[in-house]
C-alpha positions as CSV (number, residue, x, y, z in Angstrom):
1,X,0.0,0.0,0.0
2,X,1.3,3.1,-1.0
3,X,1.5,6.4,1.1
4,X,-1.4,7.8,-0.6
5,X,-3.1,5.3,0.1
6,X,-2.7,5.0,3.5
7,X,-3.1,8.9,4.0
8,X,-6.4,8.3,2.6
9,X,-7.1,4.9,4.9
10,X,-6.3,7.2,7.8
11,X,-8.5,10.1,6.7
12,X,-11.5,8.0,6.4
13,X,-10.9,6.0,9.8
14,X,-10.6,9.8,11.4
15,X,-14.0,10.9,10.3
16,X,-15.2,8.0,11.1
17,X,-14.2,8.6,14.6
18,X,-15.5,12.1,14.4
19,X,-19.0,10.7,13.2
20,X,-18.8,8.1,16.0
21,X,-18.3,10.9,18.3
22,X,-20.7,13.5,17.5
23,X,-23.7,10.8,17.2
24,X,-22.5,9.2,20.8
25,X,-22.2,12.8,22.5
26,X,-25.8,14.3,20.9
27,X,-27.5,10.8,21.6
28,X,-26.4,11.3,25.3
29,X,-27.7,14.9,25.2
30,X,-30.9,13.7,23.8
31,X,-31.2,10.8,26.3
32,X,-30.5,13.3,29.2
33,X,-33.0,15.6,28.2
34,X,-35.7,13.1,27.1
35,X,-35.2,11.7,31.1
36,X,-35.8,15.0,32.5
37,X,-38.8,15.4,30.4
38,X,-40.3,11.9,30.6
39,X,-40.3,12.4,34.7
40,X,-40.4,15.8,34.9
41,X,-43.2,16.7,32.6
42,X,-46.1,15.0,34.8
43,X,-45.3,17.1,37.8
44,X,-45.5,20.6,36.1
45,X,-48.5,22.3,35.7
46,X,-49.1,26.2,35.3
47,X,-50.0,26.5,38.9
48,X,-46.7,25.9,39.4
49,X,-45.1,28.0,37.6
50,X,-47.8,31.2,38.6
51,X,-48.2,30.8,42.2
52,X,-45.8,31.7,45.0
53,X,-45.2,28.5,47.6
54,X,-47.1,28.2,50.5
55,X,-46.6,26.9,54.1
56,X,-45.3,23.7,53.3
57,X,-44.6,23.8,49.5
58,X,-41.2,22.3,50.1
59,X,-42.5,19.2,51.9
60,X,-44.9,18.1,48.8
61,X,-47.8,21.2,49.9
62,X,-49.8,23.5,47.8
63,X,-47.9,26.3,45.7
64,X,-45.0,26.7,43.4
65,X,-41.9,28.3,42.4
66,X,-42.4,31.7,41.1
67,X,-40.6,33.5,43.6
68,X,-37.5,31.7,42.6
69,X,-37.9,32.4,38.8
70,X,-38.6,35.8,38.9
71,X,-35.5,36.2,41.4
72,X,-33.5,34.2,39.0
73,X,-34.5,36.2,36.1
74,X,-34.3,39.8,38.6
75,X,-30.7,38.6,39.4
76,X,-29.4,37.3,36.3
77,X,-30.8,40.1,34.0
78,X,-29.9,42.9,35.8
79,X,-26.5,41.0,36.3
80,X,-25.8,40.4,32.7
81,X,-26.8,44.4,31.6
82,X,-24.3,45.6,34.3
83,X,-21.4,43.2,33.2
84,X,-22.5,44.2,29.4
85,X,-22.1,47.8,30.5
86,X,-19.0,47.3,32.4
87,X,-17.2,44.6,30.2
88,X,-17.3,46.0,26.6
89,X,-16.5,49.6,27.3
90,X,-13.3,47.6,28.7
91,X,-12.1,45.6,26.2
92,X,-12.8,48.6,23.5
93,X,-10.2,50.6,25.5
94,X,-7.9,48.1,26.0
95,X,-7.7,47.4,22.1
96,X,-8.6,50.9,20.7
97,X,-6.7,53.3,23.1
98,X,-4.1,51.1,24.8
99,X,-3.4,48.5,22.0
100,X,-3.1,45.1,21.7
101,X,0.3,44.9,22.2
102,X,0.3,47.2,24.7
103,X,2.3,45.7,28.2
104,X,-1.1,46.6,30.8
105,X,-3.3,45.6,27.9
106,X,-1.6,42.3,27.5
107,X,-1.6,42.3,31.8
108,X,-5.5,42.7,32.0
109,X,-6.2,40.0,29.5
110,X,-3.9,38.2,31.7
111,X,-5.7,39.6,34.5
112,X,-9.2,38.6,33.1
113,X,-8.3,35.3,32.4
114,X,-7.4,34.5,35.7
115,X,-10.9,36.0,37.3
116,X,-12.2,33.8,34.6
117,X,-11.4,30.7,36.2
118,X,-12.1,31.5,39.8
119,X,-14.6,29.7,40.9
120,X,-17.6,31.7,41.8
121,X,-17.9,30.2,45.5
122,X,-15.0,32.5,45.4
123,X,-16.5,35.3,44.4
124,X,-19.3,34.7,47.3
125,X,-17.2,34.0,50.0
126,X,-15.1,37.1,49.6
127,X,-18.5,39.5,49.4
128,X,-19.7,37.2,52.3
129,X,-16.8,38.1,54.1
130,X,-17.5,42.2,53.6
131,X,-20.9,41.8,54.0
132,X,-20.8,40.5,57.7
133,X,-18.0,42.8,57.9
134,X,-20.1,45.8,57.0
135,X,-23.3,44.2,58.6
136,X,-25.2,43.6,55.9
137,X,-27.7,41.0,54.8
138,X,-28.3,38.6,52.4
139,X,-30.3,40.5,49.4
140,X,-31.2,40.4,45.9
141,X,-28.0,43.1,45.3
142,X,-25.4,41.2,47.1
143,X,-26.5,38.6,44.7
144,X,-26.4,41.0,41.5
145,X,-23.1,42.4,42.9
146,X,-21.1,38.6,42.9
147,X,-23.1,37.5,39.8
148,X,-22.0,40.6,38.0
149,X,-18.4,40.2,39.3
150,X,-18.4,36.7,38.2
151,X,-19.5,37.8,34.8
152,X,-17.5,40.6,33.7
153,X,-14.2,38.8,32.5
154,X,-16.5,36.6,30.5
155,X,-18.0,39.6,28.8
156,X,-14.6,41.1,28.8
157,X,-12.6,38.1,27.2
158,X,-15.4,37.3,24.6
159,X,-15.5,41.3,22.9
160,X,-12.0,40.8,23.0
161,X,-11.7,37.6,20.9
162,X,-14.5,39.2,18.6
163,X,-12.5,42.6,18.0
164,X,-9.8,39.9,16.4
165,X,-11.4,39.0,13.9
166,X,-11.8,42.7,12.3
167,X,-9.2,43.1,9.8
168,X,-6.6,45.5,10.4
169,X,-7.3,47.1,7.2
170,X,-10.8,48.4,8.3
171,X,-8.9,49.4,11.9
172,X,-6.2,51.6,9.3
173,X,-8.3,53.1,7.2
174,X,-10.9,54.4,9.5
175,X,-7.6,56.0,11.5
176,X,-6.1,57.5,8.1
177,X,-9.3,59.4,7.5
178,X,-8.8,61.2,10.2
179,X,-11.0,59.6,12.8
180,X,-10.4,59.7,16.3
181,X,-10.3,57.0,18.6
182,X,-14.0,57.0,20.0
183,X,-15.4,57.1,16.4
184,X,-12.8,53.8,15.5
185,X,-14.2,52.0,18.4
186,X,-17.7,53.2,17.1
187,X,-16.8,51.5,14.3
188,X,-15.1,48.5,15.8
189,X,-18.7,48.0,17.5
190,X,-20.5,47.6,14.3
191,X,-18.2,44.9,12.7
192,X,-19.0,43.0,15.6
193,X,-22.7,43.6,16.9
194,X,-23.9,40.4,15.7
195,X,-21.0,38.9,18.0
196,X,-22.1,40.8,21.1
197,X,-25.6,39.1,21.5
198,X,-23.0,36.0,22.4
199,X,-20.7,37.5,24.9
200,X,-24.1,38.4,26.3
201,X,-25.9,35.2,26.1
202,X,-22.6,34.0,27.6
203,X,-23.2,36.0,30.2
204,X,-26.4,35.4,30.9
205,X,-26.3,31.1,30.6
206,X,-23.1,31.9,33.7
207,X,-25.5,34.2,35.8
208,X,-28.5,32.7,36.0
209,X,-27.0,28.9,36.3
210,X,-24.7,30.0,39.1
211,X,-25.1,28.6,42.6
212,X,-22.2,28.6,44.6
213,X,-21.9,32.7,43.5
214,X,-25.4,33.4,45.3
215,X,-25.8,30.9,47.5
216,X,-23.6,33.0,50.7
217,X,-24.9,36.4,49.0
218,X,-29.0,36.5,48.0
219,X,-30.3,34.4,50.5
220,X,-33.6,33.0,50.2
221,X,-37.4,34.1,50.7
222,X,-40.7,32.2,50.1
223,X,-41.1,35.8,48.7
224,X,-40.7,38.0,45.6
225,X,-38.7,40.4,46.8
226,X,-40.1,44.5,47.0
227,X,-36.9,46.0,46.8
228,X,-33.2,45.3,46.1
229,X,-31.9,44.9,49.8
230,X,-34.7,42.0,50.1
231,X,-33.6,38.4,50.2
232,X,-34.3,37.1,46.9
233,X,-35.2,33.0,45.9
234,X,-33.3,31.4,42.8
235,X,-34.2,28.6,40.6
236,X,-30.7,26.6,41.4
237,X,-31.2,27.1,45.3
238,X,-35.0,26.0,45.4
């Protein structure tokens, strides 16, 4: 058998192994989420869903669970737009006004990356710590406050990787016309707006899936919670 011959043998036999993969990992995902349906289905009705628990819900009473998915969606929403707010104004100054190759902009990406991988009981147990400290409570904004925290490098880190993909030639001739800084990251935003419903979807999947993050920090409350300094319940602690 000749080389090219066995280049092509091993091609096939690798895409067979890719085929073998892909069909073994999305028939796992469909049996996972066909299980969760099969005996999760029959216990779900709109009551549940509509009505706030009542004495006893937890132990198999009347009620249901829409104190913790308005407080998921309070905490997770409002975390997301602040790490939105926060996180791409950062990475567009890191890239437009510092540079790329810039020492503190290659720092902070080092920086971010690092927050990235802290885990977000981390991030709980350190606002825990000033929060007895400072004799606060539990509440729905020490919640947003870790959550938002915990979501900002993400935020950060994606822009980033999306503002790589413009092509320098775009980024040098919006600067040779004459343009100023703001008005090239203006630009820069554009080329990648499609992009930036990802970093925030990213975003959003980490905030309102995190437990560990709110589980020192929200509290919990059978509840919807009137204002922000209220204990607030969450679908991954109910």
């Amino acid at each position: 058998m000749d080389n090219t011959k066995r280049r092509l043998l091993s091609e096939k036999v690798a895409k067979g192994f890719m085929h073998l993969s892909g069909i073994t990992v999305t028939a796992s995902l469909f049996f996972i989420v066909g299980t969760i349906l099969y005996k999760g289905l029959p216990y779900l009705s709109w009551e549940m869903v509509s009505q706030l628990p009542k004495g006893g819900f937890y132990i198999g009473k009347e009620g249901g669970i829409l104190n913790a998915i308005l407080g998921s969606l309070y905490l997770a929403g409002v975390a997301t737009a602040l790490s939105a707010i926060i996180g791409i104004p950062i990475s567009l100054y890191l890239n437009v006004y510092l540079g790329a190759k810039s020492k503190v902009t290659q720092l902070a990406k080092l920086l971010f990356d690092v927050l990235y991988g802290v885990p977000s009981i981390v991030y709980g147990a350190v606002e825990f710590g000033i929060m007895v400290y400072l004799g606060i409570r539990a509440s729905l904004l020490g919640g947003i406050i870790t959550v938002t925290l915990l979501t900002i490098p993400i935020v950060v880190r994606t822009v980033d990787e999306l503002i790589k993909t413009i092509p320098d030639d775009l980024k040098n001739v919006t600067l040779s016309l004459g343009t100023t800084r703001w008005e090239l990251a203006k630009v820069m935003l554009r080329s990648i707006r499609s992009g930036l419903l990802t970093a925030i979807l990213l975003a959003f999947g980490r905030a309102i899936g995190d437990v560990a993050g709110v589980l020192l920090t929200t509290g919990f409350s059978d509840n919807l919670p009137k204002y922000i300094d209220e204990p607030a319940a969450t679908l991954t602690l109910s």
